[in-house]
C-alpha positions as CSV (number, residue, x, y, z in Angstrom):
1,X,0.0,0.0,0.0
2,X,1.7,3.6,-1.0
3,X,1.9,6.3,1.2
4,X,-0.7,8.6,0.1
5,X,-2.9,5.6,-0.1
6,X,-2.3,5.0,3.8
7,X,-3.0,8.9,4.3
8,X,-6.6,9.0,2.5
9,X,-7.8,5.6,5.2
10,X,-6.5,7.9,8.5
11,X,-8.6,10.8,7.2
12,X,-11.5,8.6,6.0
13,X,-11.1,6.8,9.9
14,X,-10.2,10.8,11.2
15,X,-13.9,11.7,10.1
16,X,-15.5,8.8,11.1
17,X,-14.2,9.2,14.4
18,X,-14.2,12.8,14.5
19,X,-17.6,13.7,13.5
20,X,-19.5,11.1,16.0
21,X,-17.2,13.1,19.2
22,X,-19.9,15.8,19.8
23,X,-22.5,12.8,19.9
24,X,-20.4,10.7,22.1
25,X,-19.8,13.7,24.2
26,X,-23.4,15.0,24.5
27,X,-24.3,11.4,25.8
28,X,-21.8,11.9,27.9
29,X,-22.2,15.2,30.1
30,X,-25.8,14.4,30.3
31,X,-24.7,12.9,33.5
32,X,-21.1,13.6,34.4
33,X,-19.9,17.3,34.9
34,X,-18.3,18.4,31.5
35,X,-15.0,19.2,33.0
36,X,-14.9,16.1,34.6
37,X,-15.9,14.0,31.7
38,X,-13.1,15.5,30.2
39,X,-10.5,14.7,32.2
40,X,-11.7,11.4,31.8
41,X,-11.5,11.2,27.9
42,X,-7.8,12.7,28.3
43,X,-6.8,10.2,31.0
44,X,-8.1,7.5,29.3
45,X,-6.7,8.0,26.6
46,X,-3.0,9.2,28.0
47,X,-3.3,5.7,29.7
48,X,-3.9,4.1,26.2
49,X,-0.9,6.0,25.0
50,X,1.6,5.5,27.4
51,X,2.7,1.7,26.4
52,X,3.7,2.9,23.1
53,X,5.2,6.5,24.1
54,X,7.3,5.7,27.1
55,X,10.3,5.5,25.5
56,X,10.4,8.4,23.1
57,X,9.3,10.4,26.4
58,X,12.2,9.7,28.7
59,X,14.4,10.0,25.6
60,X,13.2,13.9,24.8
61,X,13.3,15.1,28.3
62,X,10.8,17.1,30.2
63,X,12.7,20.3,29.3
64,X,12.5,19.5,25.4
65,X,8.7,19.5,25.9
66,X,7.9,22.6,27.9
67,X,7.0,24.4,24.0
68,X,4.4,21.8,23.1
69,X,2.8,21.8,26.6
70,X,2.6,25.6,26.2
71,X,0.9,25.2,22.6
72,X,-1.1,21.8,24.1
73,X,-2.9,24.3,26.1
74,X,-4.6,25.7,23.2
75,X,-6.2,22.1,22.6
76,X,-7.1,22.0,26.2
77,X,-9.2,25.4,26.5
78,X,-11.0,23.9,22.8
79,X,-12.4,20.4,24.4
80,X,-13.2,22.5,27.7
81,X,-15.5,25.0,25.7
82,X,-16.7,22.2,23.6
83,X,-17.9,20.0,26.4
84,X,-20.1,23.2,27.8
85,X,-21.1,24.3,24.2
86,X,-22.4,20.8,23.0
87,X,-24.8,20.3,25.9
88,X,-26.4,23.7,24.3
89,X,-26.4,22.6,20.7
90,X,-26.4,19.7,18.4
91,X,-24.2,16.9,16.9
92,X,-24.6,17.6,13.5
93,X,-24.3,22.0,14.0
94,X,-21.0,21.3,16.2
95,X,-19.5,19.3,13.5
96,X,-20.6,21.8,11.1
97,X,-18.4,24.2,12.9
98,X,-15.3,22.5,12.8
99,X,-15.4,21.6,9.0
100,X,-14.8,25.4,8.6
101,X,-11.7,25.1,10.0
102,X,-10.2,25.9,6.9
103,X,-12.0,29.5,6.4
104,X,-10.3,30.2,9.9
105,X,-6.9,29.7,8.5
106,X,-6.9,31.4,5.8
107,X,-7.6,34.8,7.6
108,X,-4.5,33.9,10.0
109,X,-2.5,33.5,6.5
110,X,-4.1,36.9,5.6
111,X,-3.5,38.9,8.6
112,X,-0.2,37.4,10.0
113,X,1.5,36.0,6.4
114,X,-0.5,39.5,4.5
115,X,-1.5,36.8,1.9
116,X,-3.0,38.4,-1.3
117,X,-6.5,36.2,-1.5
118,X,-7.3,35.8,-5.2
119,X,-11.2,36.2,-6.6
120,X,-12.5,32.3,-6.0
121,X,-10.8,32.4,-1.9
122,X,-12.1,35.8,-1.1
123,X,-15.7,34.6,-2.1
124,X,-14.8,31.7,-0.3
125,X,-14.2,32.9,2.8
126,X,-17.3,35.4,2.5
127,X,-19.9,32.6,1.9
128,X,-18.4,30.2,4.3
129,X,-18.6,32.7,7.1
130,X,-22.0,33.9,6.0
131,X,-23.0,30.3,6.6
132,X,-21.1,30.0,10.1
133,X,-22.6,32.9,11.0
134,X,-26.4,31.9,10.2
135,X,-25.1,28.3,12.0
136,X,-24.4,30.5,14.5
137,X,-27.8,32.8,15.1
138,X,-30.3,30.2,13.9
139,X,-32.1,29.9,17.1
140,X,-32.9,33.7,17.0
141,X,-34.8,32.9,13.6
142,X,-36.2,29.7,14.2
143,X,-37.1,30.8,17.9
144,X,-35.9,28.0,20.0
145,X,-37.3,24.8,17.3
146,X,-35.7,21.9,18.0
147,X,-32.5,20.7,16.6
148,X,-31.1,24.3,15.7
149,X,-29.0,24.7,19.0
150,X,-29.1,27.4,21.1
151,X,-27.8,30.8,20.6
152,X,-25.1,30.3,24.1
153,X,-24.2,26.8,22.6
154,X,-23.4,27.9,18.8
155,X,-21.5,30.8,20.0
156,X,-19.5,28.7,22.8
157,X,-18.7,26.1,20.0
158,X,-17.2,28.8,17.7
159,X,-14.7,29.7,20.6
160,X,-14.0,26.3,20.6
161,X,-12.9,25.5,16.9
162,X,-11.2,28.9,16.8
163,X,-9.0,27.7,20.1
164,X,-8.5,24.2,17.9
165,X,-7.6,26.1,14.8
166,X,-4.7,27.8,16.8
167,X,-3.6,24.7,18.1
168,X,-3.0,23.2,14.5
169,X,-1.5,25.9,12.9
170,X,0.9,26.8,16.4
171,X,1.5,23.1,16.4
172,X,3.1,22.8,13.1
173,X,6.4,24.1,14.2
174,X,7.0,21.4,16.5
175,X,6.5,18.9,14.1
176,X,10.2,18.5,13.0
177,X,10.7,18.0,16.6
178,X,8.7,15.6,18.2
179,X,6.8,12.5,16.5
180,X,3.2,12.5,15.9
181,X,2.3,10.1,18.9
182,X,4.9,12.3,21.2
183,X,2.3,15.3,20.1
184,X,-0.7,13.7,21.1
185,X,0.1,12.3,24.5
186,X,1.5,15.7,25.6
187,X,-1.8,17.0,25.1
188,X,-3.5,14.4,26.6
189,X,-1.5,14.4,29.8
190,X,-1.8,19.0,29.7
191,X,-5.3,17.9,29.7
192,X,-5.5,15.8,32.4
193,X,-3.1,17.7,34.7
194,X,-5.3,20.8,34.3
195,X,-8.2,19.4,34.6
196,X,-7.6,17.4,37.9
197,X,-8.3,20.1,40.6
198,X,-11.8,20.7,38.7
199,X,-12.3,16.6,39.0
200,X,-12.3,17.8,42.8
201,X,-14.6,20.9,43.2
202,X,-17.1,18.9,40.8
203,X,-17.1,15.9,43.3
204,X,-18.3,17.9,46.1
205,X,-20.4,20.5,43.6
206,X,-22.3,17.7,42.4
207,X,-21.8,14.2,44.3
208,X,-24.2,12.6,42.8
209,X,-23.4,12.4,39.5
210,X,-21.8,9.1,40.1
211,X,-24.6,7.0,41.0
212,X,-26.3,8.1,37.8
213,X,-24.0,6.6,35.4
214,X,-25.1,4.1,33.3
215,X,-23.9,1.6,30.5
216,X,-24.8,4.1,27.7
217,X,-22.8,6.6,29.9
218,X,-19.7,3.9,29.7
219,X,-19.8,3.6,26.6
220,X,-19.5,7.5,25.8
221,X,-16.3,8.0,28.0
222,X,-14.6,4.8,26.4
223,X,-15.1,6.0,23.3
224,X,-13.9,9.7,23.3
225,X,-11.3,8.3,25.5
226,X,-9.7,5.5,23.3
227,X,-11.1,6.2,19.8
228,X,-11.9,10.2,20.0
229,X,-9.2,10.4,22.5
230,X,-6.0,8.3,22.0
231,X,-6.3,7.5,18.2
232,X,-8.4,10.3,16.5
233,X,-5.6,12.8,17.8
234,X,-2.8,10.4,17.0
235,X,-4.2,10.1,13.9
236,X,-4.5,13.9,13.4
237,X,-0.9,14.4,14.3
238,X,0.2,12.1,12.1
239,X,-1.7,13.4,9.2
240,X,-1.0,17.0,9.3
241,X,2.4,15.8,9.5
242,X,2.5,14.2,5.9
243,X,-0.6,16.0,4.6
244,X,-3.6,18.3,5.3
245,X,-7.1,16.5,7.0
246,X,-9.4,19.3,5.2
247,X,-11.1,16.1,3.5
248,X,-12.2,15.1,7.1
249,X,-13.4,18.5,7.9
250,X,-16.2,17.7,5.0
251,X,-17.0,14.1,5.5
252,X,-17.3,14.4,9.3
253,X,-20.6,16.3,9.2
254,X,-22.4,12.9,7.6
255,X,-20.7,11.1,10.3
256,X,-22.2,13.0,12.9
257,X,-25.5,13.2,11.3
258,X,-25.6,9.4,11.6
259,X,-24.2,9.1,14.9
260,X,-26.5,11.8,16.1
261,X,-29.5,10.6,14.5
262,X,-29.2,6.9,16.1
263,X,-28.4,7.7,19.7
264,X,-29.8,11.3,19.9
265,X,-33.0,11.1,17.7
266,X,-31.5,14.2,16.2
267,X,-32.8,15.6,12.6
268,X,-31.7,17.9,10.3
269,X,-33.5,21.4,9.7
270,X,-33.7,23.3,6.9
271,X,-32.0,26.3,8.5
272,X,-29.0,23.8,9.7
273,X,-29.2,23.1,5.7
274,X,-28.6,26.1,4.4
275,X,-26.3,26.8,6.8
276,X,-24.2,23.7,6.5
277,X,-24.8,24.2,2.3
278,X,-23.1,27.7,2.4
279,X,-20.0,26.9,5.0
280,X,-19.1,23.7,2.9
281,X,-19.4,25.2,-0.8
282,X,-17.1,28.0,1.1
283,X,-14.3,26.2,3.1
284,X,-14.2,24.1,-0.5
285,X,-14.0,27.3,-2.3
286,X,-10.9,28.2,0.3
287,X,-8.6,24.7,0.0
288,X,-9.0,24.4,-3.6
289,X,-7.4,28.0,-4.5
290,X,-4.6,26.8,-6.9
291,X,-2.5,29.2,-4.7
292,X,-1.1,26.2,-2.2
293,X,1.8,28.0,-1.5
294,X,-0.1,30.5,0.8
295,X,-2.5,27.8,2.5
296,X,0.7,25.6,3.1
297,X,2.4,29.1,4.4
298,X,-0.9,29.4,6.8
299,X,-0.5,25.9,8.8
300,X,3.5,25.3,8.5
301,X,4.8,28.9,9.9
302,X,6.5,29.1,13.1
């Protein structure tokens, strides 16, 4: 199997994995405090890390590593903010969101890399934002219908993509440095670290949380934890290592649809339609500019 053939099955498995997170997640805080169920996707999947990392760790030094904590910390405010967002809004919406990922980039390359966008980007980035931004009010227009999120949850999950975004394209310069699976623990273990004294105060804030978990509740940490934890950001590492993962950013949106229609009962709307029809055609607009040399400039810079 070639390389680039390896590449296009981690971003098919990256959206698979990727867009049925929010639903996973949702399920999840439903009973257990978001900043706790977060530490407990990140230690989770730190633990599934560490037989395969241990090694490279002690061999790079803690002092090596004190850069990609700092930029890890990025990652960590974006699944904070997305685990109070998605209680607030839907799978399919939060997914929506990231896929844009793209438009977000390219106005970094513009105002930090003073890109020159040509015609087909600049309309682009207009109608992709135009759709992010009707994502983002719909629950003013459709007054509170169902499956159109609410205004606090849209908003909150816009903060979160845009902390994510910053995390890939800081990231990038501590590529040539560390491995892809040296990346991803070092965020998991940030995450866990910080999140450990907020494990505490939501023990005694809300001590009964525990006694509420269920099987379906199980199920929703082991999953972000081992396959939305420990290999969907290995596996995002790796690939914005040897390539760029836009082609998730469009395929995870049917991924959460499904996931989100099976275990959420959640349906699509014709606002979240237009919405999602708009901030697609745009982020594609954006990534297929024949100018690469600026979109490579946006994500590798450091």
């Amino acid at each position: 199997m070639t390389t680039q053939n390896k590449i296009l099955i981690a971003v098919l498995v990256l959206a698979a994995i990727g867009g049925s997170i929010a639903t996973f997640v949702k399920l999840g805080v439903v009973v257990i405090p978001p900043l706790t169920f977060t530490f407990l996707r990140f230690f989770v999947a730190a633990l599934c890390m560490l037989p395969f990392i241990s090694k490279e760790i002690r061999q790079q030094g803690f002092h090596q590593l004190s850069g990609a904590i700092g930029i890890s910390l990025l990652a960590v405010a974006n699944v904070v903010i997305f685990a109070f967002g998605v209680r607030h809004t839907t799978a399919v919406i939060s997914s929506l969101m990231y896929a844009t990922g793209p438009l977000m980039i390219a106005l970094l390359s513009y105002f930090w890399l003073k890109e020159r966008f040509s015609l087909r980007k600049t309309l682009g980035i207009l109608l992709g934002f135009l759709g992010v931004a009707y994502l983002v009010i719909l629950p003013v227009f459709s007054k509170g219908a169902d499956f159109s999120g609410t205004l606090f949850g849209n908003v909150t999950v816009l903060l979160a993509v845009i902390c994510f975004v910053l995390y890939i394209v800081f990231s990038k310069r501590y590529q040539a440095r560390f491995s892809a699976p040296v990346m991803a623990f070092v965020f998991a273990v940030t995450a866990s670290v910080v999140l450990l004294p907020f494990v505490i105060i939501d023990w005694y804030a809300h001590p009964g949380w525990i006694g509420q978990v269920n099987s379906l509740t199980l199920l929703s940490v082991g999953y972000v934890g081992i396959l939305g934890g420990a290999i969907f950001y290995l596996l995002y590492q790796k690939v914005i290592q040897k390539a760029s993962p836009v082609i998730a950013s469009f395929i995870q949106p049917i991924s959460a649809y499904i996931s989100g229609l099976i275990f959420l009962k959640e349906k699509l709307i014709t606002g979240v339609v237009i919405g999602a029809v708009a901030a697609l055609i745009g982020a594609w607009l954006v990534t297929t500019d024949k100018n690469k040399k600026a979109d490579n400039a946006g994500i590798t810079r450091g």
